[in-house]
C-alpha positions as CSV (number, residue, x, y, z in Angstrom):
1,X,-136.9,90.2,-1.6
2,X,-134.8,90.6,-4.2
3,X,-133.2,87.0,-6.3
4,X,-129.7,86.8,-7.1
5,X,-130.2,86.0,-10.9
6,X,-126.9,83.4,-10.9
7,X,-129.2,81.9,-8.2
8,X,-132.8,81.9,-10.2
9,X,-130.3,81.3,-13.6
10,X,-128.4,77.6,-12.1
11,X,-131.5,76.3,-10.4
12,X,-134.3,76.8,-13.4
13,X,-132.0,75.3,-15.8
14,X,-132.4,71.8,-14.5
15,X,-134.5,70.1,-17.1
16,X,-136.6,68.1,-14.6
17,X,-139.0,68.2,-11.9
18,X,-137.0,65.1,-10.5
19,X,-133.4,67.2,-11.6
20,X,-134.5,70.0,-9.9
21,X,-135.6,68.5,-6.7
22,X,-132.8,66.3,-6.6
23,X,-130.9,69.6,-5.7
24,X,-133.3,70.5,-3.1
25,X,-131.1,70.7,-0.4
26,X,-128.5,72.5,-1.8
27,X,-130.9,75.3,-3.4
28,X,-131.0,78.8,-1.8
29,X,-134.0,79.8,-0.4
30,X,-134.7,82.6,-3.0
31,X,-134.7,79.9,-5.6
32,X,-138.0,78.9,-7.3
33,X,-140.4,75.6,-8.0
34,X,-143.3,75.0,-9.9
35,X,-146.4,73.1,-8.7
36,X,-145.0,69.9,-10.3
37,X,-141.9,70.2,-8.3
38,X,-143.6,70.3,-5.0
39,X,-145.8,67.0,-6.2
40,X,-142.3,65.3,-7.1
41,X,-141.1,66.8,-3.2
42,X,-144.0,64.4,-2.2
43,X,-146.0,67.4,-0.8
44,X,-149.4,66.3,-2.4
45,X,-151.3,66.6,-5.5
46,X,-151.6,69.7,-7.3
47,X,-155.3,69.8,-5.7
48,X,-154.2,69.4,-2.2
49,X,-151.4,71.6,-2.8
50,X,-153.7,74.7,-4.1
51,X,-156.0,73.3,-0.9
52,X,-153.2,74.1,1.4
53,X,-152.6,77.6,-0.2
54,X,-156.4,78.4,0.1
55,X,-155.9,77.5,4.0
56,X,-153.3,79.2,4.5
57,X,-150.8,76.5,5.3
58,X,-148.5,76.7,2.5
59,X,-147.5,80.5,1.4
60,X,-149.0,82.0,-1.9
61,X,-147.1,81.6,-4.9
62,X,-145.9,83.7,-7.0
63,X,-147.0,84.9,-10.7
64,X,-143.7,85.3,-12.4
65,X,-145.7,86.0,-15.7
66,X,-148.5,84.3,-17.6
67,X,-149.2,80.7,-16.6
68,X,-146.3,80.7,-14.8
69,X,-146.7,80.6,-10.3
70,X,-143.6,79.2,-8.2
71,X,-143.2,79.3,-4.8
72,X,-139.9,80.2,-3.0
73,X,-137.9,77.6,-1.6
74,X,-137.7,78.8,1.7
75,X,-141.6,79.1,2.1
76,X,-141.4,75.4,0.8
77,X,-139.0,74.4,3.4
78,X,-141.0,76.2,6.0
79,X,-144.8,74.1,5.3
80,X,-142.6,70.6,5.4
81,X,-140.7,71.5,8.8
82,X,-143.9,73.7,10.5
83,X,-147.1,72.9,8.1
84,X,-147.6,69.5,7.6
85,X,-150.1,67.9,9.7
């Protein structure tokens, strides 16, 4: 799946986790977050979070370079409406 780089460009240049999530709604579901975004979502800590990828609950990120994992927005969307138990 290819992202729209306007999309990836007016979404990552919010300064803050709580910025950024603030626009949650409104972001496409190609858009990116970083494991402190999906703590600010409420989601969990960053252990439980990496838990739920190990289980399978929560889609793999994605390595966008070194250091660097974000998941897409619409596999986010999909663990808080189907994967939360």
């Amino acid at each position: 799946m290819e992202i729209a780089m306007t999309e990836f460009l007016e979404f990552e240049n919010k300064n803050t986790a709580v910025e950024r999530i603030a626009a949650f709604d409104d972001m496409p579901n190609s858009a990116l977050l970083d494991v402190q975004e999906l703590v600010a979502l409420g989601i969990g800590s960053r252990a439980t979070i990496w838990r739920d990828v190990q289980s399978r609950r929560l889609a793999a990120p994605i390595k966008i370079g070194a250091n660097r994992t974000r998941w897409r927005v619409g596999d986010v969307r999909r663990f808080m409406t189907e994967g939360w138990v």
